[in-house]
DRENDO-1510 file (C-alpha; in Angstrom, 1 decimal, always signed):
<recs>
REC; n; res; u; v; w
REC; 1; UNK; +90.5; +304.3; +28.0 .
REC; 2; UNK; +88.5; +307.9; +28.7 .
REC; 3; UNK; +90.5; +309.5; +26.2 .
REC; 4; UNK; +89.7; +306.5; +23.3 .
REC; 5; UNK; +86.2; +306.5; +24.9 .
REC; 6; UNK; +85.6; +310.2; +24.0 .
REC; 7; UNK; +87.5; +310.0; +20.2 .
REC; 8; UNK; +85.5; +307.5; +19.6 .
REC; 9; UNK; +82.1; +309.0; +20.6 .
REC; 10; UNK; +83.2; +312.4; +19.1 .
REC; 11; UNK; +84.1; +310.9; +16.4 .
REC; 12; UNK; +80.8; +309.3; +15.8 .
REC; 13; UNK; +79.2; +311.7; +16.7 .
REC; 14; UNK; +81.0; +314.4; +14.4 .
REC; 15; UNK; +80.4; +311.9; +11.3 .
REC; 16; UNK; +76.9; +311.2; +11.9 .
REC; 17; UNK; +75.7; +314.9; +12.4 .
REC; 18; UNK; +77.4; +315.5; +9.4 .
REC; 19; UNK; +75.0; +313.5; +7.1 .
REC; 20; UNK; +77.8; +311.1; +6.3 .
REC; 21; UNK; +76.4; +307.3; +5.2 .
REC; 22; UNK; +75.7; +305.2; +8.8 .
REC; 23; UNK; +78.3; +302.6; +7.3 .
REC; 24; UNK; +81.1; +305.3; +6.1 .
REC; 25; UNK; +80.7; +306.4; +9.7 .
REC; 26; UNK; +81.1; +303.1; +11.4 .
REC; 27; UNK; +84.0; +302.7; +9.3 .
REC; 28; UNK; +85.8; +305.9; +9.5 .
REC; 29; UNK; +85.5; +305.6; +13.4 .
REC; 30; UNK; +86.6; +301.9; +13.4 .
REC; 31; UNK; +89.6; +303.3; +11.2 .
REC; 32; UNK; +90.3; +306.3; +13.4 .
REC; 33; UNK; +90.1; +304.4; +16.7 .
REC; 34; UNK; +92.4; +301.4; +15.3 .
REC; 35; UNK; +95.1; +304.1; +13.0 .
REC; 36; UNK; +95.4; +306.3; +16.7 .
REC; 37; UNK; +94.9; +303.8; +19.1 .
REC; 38; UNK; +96.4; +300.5; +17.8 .
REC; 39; UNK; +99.2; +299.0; +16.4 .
REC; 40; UNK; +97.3; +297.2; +14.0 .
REC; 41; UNK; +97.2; +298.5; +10.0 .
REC; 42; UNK; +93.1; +298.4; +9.7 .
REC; 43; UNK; +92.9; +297.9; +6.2 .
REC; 44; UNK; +93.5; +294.0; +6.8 .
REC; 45; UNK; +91.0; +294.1; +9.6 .
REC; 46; UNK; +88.8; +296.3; +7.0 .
REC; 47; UNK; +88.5; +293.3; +4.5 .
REC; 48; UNK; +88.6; +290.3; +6.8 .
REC; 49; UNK; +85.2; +291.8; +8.4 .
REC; 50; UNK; +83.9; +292.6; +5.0 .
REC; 51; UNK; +83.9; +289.4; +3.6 .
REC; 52; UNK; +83.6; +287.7; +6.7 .
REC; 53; UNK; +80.0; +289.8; +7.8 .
REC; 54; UNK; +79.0; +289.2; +3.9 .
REC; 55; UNK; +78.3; +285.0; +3.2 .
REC; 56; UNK; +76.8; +284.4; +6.2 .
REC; 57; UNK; +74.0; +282.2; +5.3 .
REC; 58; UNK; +71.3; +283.7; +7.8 .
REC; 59; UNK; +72.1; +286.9; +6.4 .
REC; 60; UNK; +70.2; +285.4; +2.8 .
REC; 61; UNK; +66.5; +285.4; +4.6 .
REC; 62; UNK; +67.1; +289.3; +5.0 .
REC; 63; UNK; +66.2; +290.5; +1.4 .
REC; 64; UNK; +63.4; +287.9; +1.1 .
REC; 65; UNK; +61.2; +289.1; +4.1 .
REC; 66; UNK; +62.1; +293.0; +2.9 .
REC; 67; UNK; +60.8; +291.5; -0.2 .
REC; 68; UNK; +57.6; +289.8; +0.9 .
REC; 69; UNK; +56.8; +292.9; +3.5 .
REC; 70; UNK; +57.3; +295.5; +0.1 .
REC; 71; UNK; +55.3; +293.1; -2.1 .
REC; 72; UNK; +52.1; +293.2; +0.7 .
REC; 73; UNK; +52.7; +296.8; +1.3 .
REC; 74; UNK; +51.7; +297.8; -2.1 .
REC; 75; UNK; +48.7; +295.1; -2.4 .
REC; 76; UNK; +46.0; +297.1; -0.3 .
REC; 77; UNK; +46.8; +295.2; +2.8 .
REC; 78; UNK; +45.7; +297.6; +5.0 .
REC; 79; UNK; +42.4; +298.4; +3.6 .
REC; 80; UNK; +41.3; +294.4; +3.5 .
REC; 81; UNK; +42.7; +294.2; +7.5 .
REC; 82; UNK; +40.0; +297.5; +8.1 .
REC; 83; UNK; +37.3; +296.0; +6.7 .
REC; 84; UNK; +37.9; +292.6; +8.2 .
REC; 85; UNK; +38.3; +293.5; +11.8 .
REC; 86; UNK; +35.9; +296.5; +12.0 .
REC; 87; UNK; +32.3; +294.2; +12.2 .
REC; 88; UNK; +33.8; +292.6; +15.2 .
REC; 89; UNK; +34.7; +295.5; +17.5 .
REC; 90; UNK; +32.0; +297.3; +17.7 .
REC; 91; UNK; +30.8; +295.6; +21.1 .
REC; 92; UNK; +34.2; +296.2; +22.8 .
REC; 93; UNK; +35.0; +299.3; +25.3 .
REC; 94; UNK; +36.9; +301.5; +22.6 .
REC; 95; UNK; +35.0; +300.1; +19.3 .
REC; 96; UNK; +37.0; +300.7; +16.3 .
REC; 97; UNK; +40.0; +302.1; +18.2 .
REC; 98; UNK; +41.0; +298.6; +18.9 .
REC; 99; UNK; +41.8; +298.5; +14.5 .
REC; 100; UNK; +44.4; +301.0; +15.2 .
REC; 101; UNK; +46.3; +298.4; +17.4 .
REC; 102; UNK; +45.2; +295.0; +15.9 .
REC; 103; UNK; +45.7; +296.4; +12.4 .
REC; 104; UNK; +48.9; +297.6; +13.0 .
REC; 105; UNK; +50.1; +294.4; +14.8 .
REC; 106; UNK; +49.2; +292.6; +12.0 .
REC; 107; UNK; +50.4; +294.1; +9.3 .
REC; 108; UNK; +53.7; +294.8; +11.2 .
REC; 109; UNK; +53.9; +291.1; +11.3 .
REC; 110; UNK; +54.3; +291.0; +7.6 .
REC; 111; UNK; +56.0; +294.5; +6.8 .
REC; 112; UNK; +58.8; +295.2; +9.6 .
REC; 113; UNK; +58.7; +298.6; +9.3 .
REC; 114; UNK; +57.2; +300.5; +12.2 .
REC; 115; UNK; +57.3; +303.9; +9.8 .
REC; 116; UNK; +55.6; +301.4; +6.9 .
REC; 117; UNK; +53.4; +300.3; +9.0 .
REC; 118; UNK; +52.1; +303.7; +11.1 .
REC; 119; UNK; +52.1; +305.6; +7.5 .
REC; 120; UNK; +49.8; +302.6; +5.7 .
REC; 121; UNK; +47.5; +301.8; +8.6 .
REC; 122; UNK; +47.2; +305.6; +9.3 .
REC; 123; UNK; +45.7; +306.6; +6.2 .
REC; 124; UNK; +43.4; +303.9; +6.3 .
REC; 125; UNK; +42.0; +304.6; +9.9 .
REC; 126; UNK; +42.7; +307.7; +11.1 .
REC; 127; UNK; +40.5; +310.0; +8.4 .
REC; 128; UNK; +37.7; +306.8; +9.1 .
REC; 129; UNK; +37.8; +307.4; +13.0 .
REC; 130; UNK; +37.7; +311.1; +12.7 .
REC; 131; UNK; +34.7; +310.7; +10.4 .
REC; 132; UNK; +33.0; +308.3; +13.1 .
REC; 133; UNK; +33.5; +310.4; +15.9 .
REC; 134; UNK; +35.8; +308.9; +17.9 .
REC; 135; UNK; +38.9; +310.8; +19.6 .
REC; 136; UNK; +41.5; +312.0; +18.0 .
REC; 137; UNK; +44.5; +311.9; +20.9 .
REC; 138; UNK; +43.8; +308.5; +21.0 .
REC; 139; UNK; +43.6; +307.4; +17.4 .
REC; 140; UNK; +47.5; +308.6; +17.2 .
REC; 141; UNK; +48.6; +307.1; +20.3 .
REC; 142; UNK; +47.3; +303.8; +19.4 .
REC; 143; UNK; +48.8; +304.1; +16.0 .
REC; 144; UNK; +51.9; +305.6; +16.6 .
REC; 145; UNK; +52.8; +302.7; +19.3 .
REC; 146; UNK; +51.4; +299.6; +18.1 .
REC; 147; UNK; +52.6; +299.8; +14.8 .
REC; 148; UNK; +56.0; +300.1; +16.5 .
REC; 149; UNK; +55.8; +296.2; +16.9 .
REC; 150; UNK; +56.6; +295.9; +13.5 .
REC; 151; UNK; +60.4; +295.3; +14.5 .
REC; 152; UNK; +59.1; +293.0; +17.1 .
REC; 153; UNK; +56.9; +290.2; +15.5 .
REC; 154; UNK; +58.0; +288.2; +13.5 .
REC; 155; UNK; +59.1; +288.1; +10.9 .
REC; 156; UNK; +61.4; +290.4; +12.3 .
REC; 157; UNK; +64.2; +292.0; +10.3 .
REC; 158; UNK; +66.1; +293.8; +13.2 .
REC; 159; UNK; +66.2; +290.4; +15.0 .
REC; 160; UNK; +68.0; +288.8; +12.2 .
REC; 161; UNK; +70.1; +291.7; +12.1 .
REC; 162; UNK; +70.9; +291.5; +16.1 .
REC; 163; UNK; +71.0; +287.4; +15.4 .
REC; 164; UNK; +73.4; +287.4; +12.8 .
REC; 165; UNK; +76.2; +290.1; +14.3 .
REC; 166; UNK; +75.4; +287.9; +17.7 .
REC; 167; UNK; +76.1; +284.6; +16.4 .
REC; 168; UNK; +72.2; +284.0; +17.8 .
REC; 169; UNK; +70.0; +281.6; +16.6 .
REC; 170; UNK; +67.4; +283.6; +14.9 .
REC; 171; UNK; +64.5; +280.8; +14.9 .
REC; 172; UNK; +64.4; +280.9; +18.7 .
REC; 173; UNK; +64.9; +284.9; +18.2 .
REC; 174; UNK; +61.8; +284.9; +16.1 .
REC; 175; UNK; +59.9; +283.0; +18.9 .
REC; 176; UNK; +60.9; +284.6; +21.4 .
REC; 177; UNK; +59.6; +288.1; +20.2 .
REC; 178; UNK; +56.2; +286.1; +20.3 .
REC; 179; UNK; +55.4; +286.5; +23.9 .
REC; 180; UNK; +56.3; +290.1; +24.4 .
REC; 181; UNK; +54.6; +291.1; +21.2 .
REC; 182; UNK; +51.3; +289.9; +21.9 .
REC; 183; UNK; +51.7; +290.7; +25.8 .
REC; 184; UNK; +52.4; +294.5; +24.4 .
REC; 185; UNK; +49.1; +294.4; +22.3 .
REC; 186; UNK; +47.6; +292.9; +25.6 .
REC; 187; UNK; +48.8; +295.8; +27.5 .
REC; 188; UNK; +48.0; +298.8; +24.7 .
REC; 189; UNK; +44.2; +296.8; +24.3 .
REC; 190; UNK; +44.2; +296.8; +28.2 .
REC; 191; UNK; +44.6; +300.4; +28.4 .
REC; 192; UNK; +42.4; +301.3; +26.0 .
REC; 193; UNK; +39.7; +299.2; +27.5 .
REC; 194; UNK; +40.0; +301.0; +30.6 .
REC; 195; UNK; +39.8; +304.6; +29.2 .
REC; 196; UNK; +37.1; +303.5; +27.5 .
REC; 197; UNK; +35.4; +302.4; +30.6 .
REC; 198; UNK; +36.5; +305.2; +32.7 .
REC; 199; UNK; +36.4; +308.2; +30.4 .
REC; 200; UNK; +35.3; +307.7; +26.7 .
REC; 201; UNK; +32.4; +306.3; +27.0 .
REC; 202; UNK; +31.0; +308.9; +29.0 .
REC; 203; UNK; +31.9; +311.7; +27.2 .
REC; 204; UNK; +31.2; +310.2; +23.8 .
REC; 205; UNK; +34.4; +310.0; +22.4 .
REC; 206; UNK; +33.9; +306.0; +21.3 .
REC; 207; UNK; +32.3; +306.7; +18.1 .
REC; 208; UNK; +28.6; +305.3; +17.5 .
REC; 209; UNK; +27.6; +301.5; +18.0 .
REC; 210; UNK; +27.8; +300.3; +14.5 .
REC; 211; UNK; +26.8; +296.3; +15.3 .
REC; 212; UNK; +24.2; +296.0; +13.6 .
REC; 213; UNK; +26.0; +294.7; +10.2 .
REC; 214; UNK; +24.4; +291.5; +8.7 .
REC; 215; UNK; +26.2; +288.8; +9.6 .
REC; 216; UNK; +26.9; +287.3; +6.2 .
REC; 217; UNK; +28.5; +290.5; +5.3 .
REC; 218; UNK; +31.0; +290.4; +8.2 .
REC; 219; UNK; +32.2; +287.0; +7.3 .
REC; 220; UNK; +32.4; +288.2; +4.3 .
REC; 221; UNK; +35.1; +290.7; +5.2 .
REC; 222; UNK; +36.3; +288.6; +7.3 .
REC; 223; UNK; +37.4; +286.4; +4.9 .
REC; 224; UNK; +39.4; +288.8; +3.5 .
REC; 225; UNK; +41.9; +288.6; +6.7 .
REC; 226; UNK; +42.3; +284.6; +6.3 .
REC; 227; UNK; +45.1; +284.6; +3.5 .
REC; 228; UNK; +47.0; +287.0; +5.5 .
REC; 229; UNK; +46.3; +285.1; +8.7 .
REC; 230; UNK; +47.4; +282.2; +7.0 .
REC; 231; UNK; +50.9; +283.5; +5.8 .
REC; 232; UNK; +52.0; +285.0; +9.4 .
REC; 233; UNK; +50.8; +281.5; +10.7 .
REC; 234; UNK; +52.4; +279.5; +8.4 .
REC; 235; UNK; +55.8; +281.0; +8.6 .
REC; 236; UNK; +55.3; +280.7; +12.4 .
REC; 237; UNK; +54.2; +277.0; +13.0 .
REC; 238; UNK; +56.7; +276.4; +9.9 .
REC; 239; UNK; +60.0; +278.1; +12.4 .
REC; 240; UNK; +58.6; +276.9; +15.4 .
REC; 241; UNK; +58.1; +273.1; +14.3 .
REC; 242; UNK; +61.6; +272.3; +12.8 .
REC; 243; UNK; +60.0; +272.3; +9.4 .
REC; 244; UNK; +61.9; +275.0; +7.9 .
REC; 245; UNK; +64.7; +277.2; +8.6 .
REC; 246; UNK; +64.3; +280.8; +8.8 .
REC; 247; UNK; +65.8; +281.9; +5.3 .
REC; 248; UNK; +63.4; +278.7; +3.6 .
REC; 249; UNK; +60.1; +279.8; +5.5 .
REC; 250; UNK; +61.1; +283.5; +3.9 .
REC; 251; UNK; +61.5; +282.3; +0.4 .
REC; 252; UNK; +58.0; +280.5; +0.9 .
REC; 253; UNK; +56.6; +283.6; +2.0 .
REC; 254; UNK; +57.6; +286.1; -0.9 .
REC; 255; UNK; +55.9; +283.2; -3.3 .
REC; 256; UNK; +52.9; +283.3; -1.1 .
REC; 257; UNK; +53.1; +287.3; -0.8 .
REC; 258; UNK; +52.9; +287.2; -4.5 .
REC; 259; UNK; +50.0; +284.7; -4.7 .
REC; 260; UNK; +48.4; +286.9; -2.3 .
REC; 261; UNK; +48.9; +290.1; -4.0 .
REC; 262; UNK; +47.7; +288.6; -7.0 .
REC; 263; UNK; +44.2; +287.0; -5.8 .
REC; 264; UNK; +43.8; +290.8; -4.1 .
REC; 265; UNK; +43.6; +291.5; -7.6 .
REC; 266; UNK; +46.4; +294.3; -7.0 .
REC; 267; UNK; +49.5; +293.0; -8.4 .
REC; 268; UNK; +51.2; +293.6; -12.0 .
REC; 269; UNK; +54.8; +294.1; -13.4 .
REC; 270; UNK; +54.9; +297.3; -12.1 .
REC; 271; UNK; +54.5; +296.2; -8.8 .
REC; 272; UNK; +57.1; +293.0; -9.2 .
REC; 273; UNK; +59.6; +295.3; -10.6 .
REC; 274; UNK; +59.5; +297.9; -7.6 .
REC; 275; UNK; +59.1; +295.9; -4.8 .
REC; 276; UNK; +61.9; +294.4; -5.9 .
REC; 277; UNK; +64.0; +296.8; -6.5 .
REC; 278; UNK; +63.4; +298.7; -3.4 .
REC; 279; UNK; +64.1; +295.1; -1.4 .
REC; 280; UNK; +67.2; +294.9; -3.1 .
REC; 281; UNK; +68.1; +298.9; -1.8 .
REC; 282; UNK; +67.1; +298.4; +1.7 .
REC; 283; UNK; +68.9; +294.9; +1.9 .
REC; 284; UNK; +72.5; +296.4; +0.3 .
REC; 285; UNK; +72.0; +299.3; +2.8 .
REC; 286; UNK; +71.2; +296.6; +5.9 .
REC; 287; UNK; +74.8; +294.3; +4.7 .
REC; 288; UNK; +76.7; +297.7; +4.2 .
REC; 289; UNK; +75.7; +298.5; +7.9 .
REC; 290; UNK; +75.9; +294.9; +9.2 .
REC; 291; UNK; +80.1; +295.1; +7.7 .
REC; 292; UNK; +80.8; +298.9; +8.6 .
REC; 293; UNK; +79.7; +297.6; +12.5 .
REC; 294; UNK; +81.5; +294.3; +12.3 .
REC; 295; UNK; +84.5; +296.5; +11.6 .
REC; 296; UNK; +83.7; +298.7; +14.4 .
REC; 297; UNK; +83.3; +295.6; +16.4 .
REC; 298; UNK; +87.0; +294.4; +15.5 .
REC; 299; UNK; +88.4; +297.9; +16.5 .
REC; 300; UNK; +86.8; +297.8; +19.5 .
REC; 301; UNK; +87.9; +294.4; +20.4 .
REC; 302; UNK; +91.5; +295.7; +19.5 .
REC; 303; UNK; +91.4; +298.8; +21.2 .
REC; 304; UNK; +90.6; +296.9; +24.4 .
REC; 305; UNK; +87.9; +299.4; +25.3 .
REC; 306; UNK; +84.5; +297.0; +25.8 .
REC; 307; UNK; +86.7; +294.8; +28.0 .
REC; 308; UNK; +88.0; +297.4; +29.8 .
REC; 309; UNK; +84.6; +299.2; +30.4 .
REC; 310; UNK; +83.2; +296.4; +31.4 .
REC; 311; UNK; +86.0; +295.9; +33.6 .
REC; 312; UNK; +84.8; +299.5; +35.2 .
REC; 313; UNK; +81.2; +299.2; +35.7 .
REC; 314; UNK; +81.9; +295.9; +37.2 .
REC; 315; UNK; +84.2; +297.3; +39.9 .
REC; 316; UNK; +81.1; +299.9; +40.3 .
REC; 317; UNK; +78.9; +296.9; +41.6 .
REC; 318; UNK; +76.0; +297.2; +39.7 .
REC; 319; UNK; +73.3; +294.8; +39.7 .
REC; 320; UNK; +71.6; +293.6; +36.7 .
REC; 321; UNK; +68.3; +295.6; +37.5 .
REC; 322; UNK; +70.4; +298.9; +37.5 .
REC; 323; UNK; +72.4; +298.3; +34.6 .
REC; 324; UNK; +69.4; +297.6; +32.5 .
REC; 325; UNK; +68.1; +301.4; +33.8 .
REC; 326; UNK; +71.6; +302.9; +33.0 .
REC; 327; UNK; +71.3; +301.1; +29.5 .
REC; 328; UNK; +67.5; +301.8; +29.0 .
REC; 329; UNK; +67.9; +305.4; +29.3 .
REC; 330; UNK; +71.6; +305.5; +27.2 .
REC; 331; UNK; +69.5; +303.5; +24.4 .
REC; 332; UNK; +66.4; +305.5; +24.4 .
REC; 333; UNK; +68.8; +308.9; +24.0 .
REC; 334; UNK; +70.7; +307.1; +21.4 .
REC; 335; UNK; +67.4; +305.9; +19.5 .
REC; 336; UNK; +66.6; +309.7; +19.2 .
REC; 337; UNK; +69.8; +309.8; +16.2 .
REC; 338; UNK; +70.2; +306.4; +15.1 .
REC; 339; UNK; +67.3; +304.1; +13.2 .
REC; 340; UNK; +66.3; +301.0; +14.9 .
REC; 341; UNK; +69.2; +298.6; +13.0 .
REC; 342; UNK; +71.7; +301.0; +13.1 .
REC; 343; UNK; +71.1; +301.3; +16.9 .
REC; 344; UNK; +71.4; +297.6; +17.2 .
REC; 345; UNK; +74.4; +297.0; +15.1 .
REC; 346; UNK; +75.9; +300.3; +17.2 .
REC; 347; UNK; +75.0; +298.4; +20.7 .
REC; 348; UNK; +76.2; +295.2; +20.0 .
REC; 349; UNK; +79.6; +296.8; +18.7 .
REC; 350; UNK; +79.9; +298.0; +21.7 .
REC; 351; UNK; +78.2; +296.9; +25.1 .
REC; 352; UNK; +77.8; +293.2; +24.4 .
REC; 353; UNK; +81.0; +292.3; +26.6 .
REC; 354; UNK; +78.7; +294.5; +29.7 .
REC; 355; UNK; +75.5; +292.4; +28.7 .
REC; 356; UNK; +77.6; +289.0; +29.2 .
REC; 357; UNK; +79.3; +289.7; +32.0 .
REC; 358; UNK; +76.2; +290.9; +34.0 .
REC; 359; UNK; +74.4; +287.5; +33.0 .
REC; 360; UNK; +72.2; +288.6; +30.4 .
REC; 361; UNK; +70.9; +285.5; +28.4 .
REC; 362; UNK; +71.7; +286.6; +25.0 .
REC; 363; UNK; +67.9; +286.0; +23.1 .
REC; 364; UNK; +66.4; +287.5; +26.1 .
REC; 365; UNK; +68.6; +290.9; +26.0 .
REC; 366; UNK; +67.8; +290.5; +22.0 .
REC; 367; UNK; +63.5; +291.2; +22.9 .
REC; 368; UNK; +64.8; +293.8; +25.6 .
REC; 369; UNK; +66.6; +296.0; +23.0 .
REC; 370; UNK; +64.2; +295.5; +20.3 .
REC; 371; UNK; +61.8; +296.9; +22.6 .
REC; 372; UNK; +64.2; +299.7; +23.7 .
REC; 373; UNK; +64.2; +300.3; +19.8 .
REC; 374; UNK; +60.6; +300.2; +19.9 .
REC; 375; UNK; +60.1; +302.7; +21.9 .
REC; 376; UNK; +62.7; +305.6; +20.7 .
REC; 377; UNK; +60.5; +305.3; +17.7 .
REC; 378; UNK; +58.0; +307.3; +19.8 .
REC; 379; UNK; +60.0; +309.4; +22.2 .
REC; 380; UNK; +60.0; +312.9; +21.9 .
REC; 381; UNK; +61.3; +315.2; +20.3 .
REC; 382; UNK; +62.7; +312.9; +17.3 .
REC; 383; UNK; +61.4; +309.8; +17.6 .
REC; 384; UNK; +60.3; +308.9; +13.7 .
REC; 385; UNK; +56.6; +307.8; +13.9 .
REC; 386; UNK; +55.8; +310.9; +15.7 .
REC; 387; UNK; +56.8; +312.5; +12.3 .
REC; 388; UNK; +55.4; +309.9; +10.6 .
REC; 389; UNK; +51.4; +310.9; +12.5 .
REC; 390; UNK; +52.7; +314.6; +12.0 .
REC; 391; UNK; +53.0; +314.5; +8.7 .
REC; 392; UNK; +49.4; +312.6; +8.4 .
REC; 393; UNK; +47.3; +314.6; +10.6 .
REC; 394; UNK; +49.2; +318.0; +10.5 .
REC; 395; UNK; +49.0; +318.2; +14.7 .
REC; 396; UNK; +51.6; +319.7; +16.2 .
REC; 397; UNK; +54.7; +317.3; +18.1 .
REC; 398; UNK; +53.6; +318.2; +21.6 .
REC; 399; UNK; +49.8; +316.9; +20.7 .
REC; 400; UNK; +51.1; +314.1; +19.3 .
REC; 401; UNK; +53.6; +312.9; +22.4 .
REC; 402; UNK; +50.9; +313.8; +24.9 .
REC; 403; UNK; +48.7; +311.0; +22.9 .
REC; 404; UNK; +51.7; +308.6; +23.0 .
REC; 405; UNK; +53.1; +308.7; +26.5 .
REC; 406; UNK; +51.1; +306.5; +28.1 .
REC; 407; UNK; +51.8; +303.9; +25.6 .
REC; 408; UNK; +55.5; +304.7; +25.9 .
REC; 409; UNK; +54.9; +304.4; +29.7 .
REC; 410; UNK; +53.2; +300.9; +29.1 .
REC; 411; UNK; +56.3; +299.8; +26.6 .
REC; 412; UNK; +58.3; +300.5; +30.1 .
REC; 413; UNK; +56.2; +298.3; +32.3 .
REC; 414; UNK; +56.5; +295.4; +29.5 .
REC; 415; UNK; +60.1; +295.4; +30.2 .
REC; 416; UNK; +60.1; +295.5; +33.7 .
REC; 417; UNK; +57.7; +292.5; +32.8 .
REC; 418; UNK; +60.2; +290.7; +31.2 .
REC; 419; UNK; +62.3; +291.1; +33.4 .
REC; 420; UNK; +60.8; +289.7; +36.3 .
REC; 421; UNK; +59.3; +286.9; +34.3 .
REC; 422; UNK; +61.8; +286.0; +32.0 .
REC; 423; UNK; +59.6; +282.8; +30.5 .
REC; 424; UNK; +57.7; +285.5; +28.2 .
REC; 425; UNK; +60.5; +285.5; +26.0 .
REC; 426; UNK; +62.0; +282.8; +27.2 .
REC; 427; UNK; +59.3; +280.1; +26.7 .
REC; 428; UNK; +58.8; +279.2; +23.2 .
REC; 429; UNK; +62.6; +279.2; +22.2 .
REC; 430; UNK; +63.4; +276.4; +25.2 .
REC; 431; UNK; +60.4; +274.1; +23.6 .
REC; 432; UNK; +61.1; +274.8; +20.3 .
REC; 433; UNK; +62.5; +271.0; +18.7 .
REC; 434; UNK; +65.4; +272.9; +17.0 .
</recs>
């Protein structure tokens, strides 16, 4: 087992460093591990899990909420969700530093993408809170970690990914990354509150009060947020109430993306024609990952290797508490290499039969990892939105992880949250009527 172990990791690691396709290096170590370690032929096995991780009927909602988050990305989302929220925060501890994480839970609701998300909401913001005074340090960390929840919320595409190579139901997936998402944007708004109180405040680095808008023009940017408001709701309620299955209430919202693109008075051919075709890239890249792991998942199961690892760590004694440390920190080094799906289809390839052994309920270790996820996004020195802030502001990477780590730090106590109140996840998937 230690020698597969390390082939298989060397392996991996070897083809990944390389610059090799995430899929061609799923494969060739699914290949290698089964041609060396098995007496099974893997070309069989090969097209069995091709075809067999390919007509999956889930896997259809994937490309249509890609396509919905590329059509709103390019309809001037972000600039309506500014001037929306802004009249309304000016009497809260932070002012318009609460934009940063409202803003970027929002539109992560619709996009997915925490790198989408932190560069769109970014350019909007940060030049407009550097022009108002208000401090830098905490203008990135703000950004850089709320607009991780974009693979939180839902519509979530890394939760249909880990629901469809989990044989999970992804509506009670979807609601169950309810709870923790908005708990997270409790905790982030939380913190910022109290450095407001304690520190910004007092040494001016919370902007000027801008209240004194008329009120008929901030409903009339508010108005702006309700078509958006109304989608995310709608495709909600819609999931949550039994009315419509996950891949119907994504088909509903591309039409409605379009309608609302359209009434933003932002959306021609041009825009139809590349939002599609960049859905259509990112989807055939997701499938091509979701087979190449589904592979590795079947040469693993082969190998014995899973089974027999789990085998070990059981006769360690472990409790559940202390394997979800050993996994938190194996996951957050991972996340440093892999992007957030890959991670997940990696993971699940791999330390699923550990996850049901311990007792894990499946949905609820689905929020944990995504959170995981979520955070290697913003730990240093790789994580990708802390290139994403570098490459807007220009700062230097130790700036910019000082400004994230307590938010990183806050991401930790949402899991240790979870887990010793599981009904945060939990909840809305036990009430749900389907």
């Amino acid at each position: 087992m230690l020698t597969l172990s390390l082939a298989t990791i060397a392996t991996l690691a070897i083809l990944l460093g390389s610059g090799v396709w995430i899929a061609f290096a799923l494969i060739g170590t699914a290949w290698i591990a089964l041609s060396f370690f098995s007496p099974f032929e893997p070309g069989p096995i090969l097209a069995s899990d091709f075809w067999g991780a390919s007509y999956g009927w889930d896997l259809t909602a994937l490309p249509m909420f890609i396509w919905m988050g590329e059509i709103l990305f390019r309809s001037g989302l972000a600039d309506n969700m500014f001037r929306g929220l802004s009249p309304w925060l000016n009497r809260m501890p932070g002012r318009l530093l609460h934009t940063n994480i409202i803003g970027s839970g929002m539109f992560a609701a619709v996009c997915g993408s925490s790198a989408a998300t932190c560069a769109t909401v970014g350019k909007m913001t940060l030049p407009e809170l550097e022009r108002r005074g208000y401090d830098a340090n905490m203008a990135i960390g703000t950004l850089a970690s709320a607009s991780t929840l974009g693979l939180l919320i839902p519509p979530s595409i890394v939760l249909i990914v880990y629901g469809v190579v989990t044989e999970q139901s992804i509506s009670r997936l979807f609601m169950a990354g309810v709870g923790p998402g908005l708990m997270i944007l409790a905790l982030f708004m939380s913190y910022l509150v109290l450095w407001s109180l304690l520190r910004g405040n007092r040494r001016g680095l919370t902007g000027q009060d801008e209240s004194g808008l008329p009120l008929a023009k901030k409903l009339h940017q508010t108005l702006e947020l309700v078509p958006i408001l109304l989608l995310i709701g709608g495709i909600i309620v819609s999931i949550y109430g039994g009315l419509a299955s996950p891949t119907e209430a994504a088909a509903v919202g591309v039409v409605l993306s379009i309608l609302i693109a359209r009434w933003n008075g932002s959306f021609d051919a041009a825009i139809f024609r590349d939002s599609l075709f960049a859905a259509v890239r990112t989807a055939c890249m997701i499938a091509f990952i979701i087979a190449a792991a589904s592979f590795l998942t079947s040469a693993m199961g082969f190998t014995q290797v899973p089974m027999q690892l789990a085998s070990a760590i059981g006769e360690m004694g472990l409790s559940p508490p202390m394997l979800l440390v050993a996994l938190t920190l194996l996951l957050l080094v991972m996340g440093c290499f892999l992007d957030g799906i890959s991670l997940i289809l990696l993971v699940t390839a791999i330390i699923m039969p550990l996850v049901e052994a311990a007792g894990f309920d499946l949905i609820w270790f689905g929020i944990y990892l995504v959170i995981v996820v979520e955070m290697s996004q913003i730990t240093p020195p790789v994580g990708f939105n802390l290139f994403v802030i570098q490459g807007l502001t220009g700062k230097d990477i130790v700036t910019i992880t000082k400004a994230t780590l307590p938010f990183f730090l806050l991401m930790l106590a949402a899991i240790a949250l979870m887990h010793a109140f599981p009904e945060i996840a939990l909840y809305l998937p036990q009430t749900m009527t389907r």
